[in-house]
C-alpha positions as CSV (number, residue, x, y, z in Angstrom):
1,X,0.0,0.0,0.0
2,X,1.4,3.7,-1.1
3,X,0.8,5.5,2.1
4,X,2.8,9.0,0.8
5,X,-0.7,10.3,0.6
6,X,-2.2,10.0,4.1
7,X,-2.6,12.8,5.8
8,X,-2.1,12.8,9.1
9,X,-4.6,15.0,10.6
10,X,-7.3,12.9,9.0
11,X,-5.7,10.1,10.7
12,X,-5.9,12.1,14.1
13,X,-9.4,13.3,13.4
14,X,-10.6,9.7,12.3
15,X,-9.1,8.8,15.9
16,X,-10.5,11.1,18.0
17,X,-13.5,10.5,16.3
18,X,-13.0,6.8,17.4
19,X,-12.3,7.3,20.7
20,X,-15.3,9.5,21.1
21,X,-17.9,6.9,19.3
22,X,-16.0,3.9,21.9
23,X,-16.7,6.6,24.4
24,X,-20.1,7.4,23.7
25,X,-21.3,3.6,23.4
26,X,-19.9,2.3,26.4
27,X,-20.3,5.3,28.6
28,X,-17.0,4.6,30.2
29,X,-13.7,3.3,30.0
30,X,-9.9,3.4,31.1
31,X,-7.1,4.7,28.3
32,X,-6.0,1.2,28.2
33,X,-9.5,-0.5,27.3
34,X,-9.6,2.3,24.7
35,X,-6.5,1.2,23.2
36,X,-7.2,-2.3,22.9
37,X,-10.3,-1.4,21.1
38,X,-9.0,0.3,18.7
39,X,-6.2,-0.7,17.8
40,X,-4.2,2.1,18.9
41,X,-0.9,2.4,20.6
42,X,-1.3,3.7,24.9
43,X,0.8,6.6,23.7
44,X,-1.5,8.2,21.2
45,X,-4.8,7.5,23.3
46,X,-2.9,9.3,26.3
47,X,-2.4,12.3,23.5
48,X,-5.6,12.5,22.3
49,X,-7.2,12.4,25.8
50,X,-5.3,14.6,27.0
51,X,-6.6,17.1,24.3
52,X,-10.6,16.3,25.1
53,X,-9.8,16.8,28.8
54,X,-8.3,20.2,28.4
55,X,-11.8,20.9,26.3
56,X,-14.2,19.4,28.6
57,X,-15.5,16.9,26.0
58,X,-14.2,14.2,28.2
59,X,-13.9,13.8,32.2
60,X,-12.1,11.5,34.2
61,X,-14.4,9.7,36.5
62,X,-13.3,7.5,38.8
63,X,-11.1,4.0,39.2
64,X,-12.1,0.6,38.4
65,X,-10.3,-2.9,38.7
66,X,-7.7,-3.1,40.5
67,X,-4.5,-5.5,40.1
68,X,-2.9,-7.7,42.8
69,X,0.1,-7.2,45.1
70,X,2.2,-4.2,44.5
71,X,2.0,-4.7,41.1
72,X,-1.6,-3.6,40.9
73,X,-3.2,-0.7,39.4
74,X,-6.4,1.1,39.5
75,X,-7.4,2.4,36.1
76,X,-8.6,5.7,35.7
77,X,-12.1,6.0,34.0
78,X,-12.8,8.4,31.2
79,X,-16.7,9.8,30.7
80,X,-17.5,11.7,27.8
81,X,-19.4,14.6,29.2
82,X,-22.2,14.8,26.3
83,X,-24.8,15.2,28.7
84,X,-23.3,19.0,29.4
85,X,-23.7,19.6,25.5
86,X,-26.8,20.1,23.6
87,X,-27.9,20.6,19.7
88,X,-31.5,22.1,18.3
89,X,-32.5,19.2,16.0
90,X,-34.3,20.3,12.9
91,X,-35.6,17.2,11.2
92,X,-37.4,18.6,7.8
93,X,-39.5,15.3,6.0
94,X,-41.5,15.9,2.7
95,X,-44.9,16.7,5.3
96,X,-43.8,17.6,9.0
97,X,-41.0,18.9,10.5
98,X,-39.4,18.3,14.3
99,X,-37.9,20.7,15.6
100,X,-36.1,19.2,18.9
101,X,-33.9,20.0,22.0
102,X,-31.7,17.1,22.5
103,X,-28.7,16.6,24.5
104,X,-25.5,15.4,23.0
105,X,-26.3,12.2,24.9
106,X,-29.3,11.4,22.4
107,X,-31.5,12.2,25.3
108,X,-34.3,14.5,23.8
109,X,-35.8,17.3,26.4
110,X,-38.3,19.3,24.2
111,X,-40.1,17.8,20.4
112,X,-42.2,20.9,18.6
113,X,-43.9,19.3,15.5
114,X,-45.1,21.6,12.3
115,X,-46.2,21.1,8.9
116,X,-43.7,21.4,6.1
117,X,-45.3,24.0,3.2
118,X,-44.2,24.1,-0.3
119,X,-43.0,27.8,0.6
120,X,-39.9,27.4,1.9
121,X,-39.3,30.7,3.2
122,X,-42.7,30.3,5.5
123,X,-41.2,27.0,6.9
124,X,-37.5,28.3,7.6
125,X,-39.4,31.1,9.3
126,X,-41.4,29.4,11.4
127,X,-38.8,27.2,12.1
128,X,-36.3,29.5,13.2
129,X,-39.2,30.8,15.4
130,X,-39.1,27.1,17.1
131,X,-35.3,27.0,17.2
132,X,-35.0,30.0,19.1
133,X,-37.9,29.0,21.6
134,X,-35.8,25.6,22.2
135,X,-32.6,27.5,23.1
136,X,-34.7,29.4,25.6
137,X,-35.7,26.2,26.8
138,X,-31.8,24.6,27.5
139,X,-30.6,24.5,30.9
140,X,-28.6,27.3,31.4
141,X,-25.8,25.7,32.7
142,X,-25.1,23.7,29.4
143,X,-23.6,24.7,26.2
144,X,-25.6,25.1,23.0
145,X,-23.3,23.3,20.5
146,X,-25.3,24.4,17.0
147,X,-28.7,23.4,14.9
148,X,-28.6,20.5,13.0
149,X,-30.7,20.3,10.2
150,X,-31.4,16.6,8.3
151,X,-33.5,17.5,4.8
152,X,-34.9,15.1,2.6
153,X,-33.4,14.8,-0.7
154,X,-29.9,15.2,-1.8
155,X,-27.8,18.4,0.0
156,X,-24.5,19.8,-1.0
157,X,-23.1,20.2,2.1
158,X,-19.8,22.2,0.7
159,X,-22.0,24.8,-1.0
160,X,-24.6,24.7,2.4
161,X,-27.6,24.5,-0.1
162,X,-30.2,22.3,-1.4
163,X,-29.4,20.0,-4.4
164,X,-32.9,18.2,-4.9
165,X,-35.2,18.3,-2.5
166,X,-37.5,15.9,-5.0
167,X,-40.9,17.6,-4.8
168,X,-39.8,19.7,-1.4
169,X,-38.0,23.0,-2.1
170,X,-36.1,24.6,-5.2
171,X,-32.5,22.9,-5.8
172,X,-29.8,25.7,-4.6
173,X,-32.0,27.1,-1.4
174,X,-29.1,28.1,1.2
175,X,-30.4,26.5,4.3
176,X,-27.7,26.7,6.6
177,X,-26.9,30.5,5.8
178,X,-30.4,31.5,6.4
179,X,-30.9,29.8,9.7
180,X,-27.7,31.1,11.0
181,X,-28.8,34.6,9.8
182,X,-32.6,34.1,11.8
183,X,-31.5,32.3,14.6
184,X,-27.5,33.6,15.0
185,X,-25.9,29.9,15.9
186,X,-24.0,27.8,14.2
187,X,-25.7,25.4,11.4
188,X,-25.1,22.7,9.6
189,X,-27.3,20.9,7.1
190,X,-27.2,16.7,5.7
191,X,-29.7,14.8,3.6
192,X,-31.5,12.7,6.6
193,X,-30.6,9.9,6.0
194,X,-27.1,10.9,5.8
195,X,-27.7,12.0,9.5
196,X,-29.4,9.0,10.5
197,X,-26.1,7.2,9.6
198,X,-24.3,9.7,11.7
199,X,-26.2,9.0,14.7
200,X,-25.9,4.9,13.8
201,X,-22.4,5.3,14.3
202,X,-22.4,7.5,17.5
203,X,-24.9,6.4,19.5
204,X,-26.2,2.4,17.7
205,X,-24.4,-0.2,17.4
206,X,-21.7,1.0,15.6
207,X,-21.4,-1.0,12.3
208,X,-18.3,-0.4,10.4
209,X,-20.1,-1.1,6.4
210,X,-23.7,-0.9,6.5
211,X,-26.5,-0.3,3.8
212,X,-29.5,2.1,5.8
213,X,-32.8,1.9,3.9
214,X,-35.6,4.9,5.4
215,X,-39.1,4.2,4.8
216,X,-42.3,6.3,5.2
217,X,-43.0,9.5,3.5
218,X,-40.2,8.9,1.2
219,X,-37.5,6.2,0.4
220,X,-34.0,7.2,1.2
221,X,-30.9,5.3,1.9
222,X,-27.0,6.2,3.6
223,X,-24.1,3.8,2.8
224,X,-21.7,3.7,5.9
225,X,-18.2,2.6,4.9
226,X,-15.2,1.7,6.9
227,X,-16.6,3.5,10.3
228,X,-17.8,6.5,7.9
229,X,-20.6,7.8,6.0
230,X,-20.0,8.3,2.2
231,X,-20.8,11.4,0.8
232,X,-21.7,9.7,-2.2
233,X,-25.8,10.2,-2.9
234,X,-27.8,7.0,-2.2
235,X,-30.9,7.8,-3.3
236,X,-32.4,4.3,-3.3
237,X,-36.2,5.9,-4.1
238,X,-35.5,6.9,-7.4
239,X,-34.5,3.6,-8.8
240,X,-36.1,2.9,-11.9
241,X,-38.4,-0.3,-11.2
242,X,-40.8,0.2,-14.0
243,X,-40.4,2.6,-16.6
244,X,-43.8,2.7,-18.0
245,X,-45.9,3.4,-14.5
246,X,-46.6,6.9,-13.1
247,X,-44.6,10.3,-13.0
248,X,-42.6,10.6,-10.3
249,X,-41.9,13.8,-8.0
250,X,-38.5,13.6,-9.2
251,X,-39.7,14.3,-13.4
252,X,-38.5,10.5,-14.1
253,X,-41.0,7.9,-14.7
254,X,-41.3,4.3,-12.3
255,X,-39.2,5.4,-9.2
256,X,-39.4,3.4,-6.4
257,X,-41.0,6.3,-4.2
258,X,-44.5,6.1,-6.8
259,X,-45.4,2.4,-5.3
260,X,-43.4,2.1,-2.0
261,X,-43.9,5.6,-0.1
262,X,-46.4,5.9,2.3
263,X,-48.0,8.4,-0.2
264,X,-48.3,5.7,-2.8
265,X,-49.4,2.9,-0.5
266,X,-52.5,5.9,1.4
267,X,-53.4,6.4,-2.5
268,X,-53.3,2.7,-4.1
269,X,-55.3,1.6,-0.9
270,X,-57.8,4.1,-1.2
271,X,-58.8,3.3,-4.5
272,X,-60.2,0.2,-3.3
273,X,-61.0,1.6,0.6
274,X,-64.9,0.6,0.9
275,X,-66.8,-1.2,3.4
276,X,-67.5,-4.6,1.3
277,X,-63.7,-4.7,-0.3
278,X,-61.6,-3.5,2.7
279,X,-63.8,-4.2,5.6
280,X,-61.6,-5.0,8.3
281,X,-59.6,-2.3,7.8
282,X,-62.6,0.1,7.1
283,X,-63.8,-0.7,10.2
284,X,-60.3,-0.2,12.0
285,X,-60.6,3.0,10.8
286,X,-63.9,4.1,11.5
287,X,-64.4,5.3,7.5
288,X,-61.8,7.3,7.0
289,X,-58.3,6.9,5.9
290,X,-57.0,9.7,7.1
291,X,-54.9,7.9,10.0
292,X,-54.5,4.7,7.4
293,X,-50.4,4.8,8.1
294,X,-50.9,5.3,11.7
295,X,-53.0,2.3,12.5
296,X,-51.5,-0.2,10.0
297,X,-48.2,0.2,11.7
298,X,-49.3,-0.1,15.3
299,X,-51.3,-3.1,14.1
300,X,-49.8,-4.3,11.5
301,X,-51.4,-7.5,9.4
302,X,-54.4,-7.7,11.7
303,X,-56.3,-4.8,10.2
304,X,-54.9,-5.5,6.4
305,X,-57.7,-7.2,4.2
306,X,-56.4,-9.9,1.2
307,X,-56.5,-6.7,-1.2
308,X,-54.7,-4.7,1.2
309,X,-52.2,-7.3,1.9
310,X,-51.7,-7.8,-1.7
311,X,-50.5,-4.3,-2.3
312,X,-47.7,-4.0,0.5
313,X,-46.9,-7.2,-1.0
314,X,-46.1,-5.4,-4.2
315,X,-44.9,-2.6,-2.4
316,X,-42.4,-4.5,-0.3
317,X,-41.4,-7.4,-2.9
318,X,-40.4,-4.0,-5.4
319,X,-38.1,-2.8,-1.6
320,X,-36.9,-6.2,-1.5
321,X,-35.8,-5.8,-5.2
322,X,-33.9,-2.3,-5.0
323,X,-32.3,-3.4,-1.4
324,X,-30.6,-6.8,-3.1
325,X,-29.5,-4.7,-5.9
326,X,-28.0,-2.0,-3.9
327,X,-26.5,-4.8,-1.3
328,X,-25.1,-6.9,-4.3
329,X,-23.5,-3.6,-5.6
330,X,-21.9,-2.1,-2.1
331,X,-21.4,-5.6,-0.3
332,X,-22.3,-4.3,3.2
333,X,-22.1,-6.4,6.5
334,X,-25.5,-5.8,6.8
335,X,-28.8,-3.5,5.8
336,X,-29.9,-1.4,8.9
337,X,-33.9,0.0,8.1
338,X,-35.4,2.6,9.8
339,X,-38.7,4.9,9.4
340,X,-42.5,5.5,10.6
341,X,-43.5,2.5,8.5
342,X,-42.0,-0.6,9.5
343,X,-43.4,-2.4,12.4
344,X,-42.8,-6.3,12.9
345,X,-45.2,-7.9,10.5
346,X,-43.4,-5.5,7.9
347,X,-39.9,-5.9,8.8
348,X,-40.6,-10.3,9.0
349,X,-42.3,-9.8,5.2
350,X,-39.2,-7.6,3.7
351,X,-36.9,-10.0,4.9
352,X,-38.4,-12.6,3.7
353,X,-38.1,-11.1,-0.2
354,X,-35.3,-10.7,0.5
355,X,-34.3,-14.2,0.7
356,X,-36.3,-15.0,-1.8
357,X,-34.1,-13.6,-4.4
358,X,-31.3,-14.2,-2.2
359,X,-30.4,-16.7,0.6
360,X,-27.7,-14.5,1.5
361,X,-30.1,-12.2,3.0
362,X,-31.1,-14.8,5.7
363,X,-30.4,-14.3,9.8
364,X,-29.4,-11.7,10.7
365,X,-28.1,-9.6,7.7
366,X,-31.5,-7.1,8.0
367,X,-32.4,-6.0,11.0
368,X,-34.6,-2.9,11.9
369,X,-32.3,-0.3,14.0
370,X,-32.0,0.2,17.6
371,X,-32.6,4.2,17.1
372,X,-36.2,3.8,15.5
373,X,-38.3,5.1,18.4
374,X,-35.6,8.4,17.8
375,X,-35.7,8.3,14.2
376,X,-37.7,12.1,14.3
377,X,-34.6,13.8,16.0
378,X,-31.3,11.6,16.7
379,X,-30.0,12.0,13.3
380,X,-29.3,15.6,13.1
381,X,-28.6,16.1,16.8
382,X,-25.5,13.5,15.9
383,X,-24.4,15.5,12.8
384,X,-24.2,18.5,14.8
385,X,-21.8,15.9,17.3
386,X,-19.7,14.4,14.5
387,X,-18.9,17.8,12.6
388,X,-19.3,20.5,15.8
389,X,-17.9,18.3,18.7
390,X,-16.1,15.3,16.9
391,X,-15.0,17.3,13.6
């Protein structure tokens, strides 16, 4: 390997950013434990947390183990002090918004919910407004760290704008510079599920190459590779799966997102919603299908009539499809799915589609992540942590 190239503040920052993650997983442990995990020499982990103590990002807390005989040594605990940091978490999906208080700790104080418009400047107002209610709401004893913003869609995080927000907002809107203008703190702006692979990293269970598929309002996907999440776009919605079918929001024709969101699945099922050909389900839902999402993923296959069934069938068999692809393209150790649609009955049927086209897909190679029930603020309270705190 030519290793001329490295450079070696990347290697620092990658370690820190180790350390932290270790840190932040197993809530504490001695310089030595940290060493052994990852690979690093006792000198450098000294270094490095030497550094976070001087900041306050890390505290030492305490002794544990001890050795035998004079010989013997306590070792020194080290506590990432998260809890003393927190991030406004702006989580902007195609139809609501979260605005959140969160502690670095992914321990959320505070949720405001709103309603996305199609005006964009509206929305960034009024969230701004919720932002700087949210600070008011912080202890005042902890420090404000910045917003994080995850946006559906592709962003360009160099430029700090929008770069196709698929039936959202104009490509080139400059979130981050006018958020920071309204709200005067420090902003900084990923596609969601981009952030969602953030927080995987920081505060799940840390898989080093993993394939993340969202599912609900839209279809979006993060690749995490080697410990890191690729910049590269994975916008697993907009595959083509059938070129002659309905216009997507995108302008292209058969994307996933026209038969798999939940947008698709409300409007497919209400063309045959009646009391004689979905009565089950009509009567789960008292008539109306206004809260159809809601109630078929608290109660899964249970309210879902044979037609019903038949179309999340479609729906999930054409996921299944787009998931293998991806998977055989980017060889991940394993897909990680999150979102407001999957519940068990969901999750057991895309898996087994999965192995239908594949075997390799069996055990435990799809499982749904451990940050679901956080899924409407974790992920852009961690991108704040990995490029304010972590950088």
């Amino acid at each position: 390997m030519n290793v001329n190239g490295i450079n070696m503040s990347d290697v620092k920052s990658k370690n820190i950013a180790g350390i932290l993650r270790l840190l932040c997983r197993e809530g504490s442990l001695s310089r030595k434990d940290i060493a052994e995990a990852l690979g690093l020499t006792p000198a450098a982990v000294t270094i490095i947390c030497a550094q976070l103590l001087e900041k306050g990002i890390i505290r030492e807390s305490g002794h544990s183990g001890s050795g035998v005989g004079r010989a013997g040594r306590h070792k020194i605990l080290l506590t990432p002090c998260f809890d003393k940091y927190f991030a406004i978490s702006v989580n902007i999906e195609t139809d609501v918004t979260y605005v959140s208080l969160v502690r670095l700790n992914g321990e959320v104080i505070f949720t405001d919910r709103l309603r996305t418009l199609p005006d964009a400047d509206t929305t960034l107002r009024r969230i701004a407004e919720r932002v700087n209610a949210q600070i008011k709401r912080a202890d005042p004893g902890d420090a404000l760290l910045g917003v994080g913003v995850g946006i559906v869609g592709a962003y360009h995080a160099e430029k700090g704008e929008t770069d196709g927000a698929f039936g959202l907002w104009e490509r080139g809107l400059p979130i981050e510079k006018i958020l920071r203008e309204a709200t005067g703190k420090t902003v900084v702006c990923e596609n969601n599920a981009k952030c969602f692979a953030s927080a995987e990293l920081l505060y799940g269970d840390h898989p080093e190459n993993a394939f993340l598929i969202k599912w609900g309002s839209g279809i979006g996907s993060a690749l995490i590779s080697d410990g890191r999440v690729s910049r590269a776009a994975q916008e697993i919605g907009h595959y083509i799966v059938d070129p002659e079918a309905a216009l997507c929001r995108c302008g292209r024709r058969g994307c996933l997102e026209t038969y798999a969101s939940s947008y698709a699945l409300k409007s497919a099922i209400g063309e045959i919603f009646s009391p004689t050909a979905t009565p089950v389900l009509y009567d789960a839902l008292n008539g109306s299908v206004s809260d159809l999402m809601n109630v078929m993923r608290a109660r899964g296959g249970e309210v879902l009539d044979e037609p019903v069934k038949e179309i999340f069938r479609r729906c999930i068999r054409l996921l299944a499809i787009a998931a293998v692809n991806t998977a055989t393209v980017l060889d991940p150790e394993k897909i990680i799915v999150f979102g407001n649609l999957w519940n068990d009955d969901f999750l057991a049927l895309f898996k087994e589609e999965c192995e239908k086209i594949s075997a390799s897909f069996a055990g435990g190679f799809i499982r749904l992540s451990s940050l679901q029930e956080k899924r409407d603020f974790i992920g852009p309270a961690a991108l704040v942590t990995d490029r304010l705190l972590i950088g």
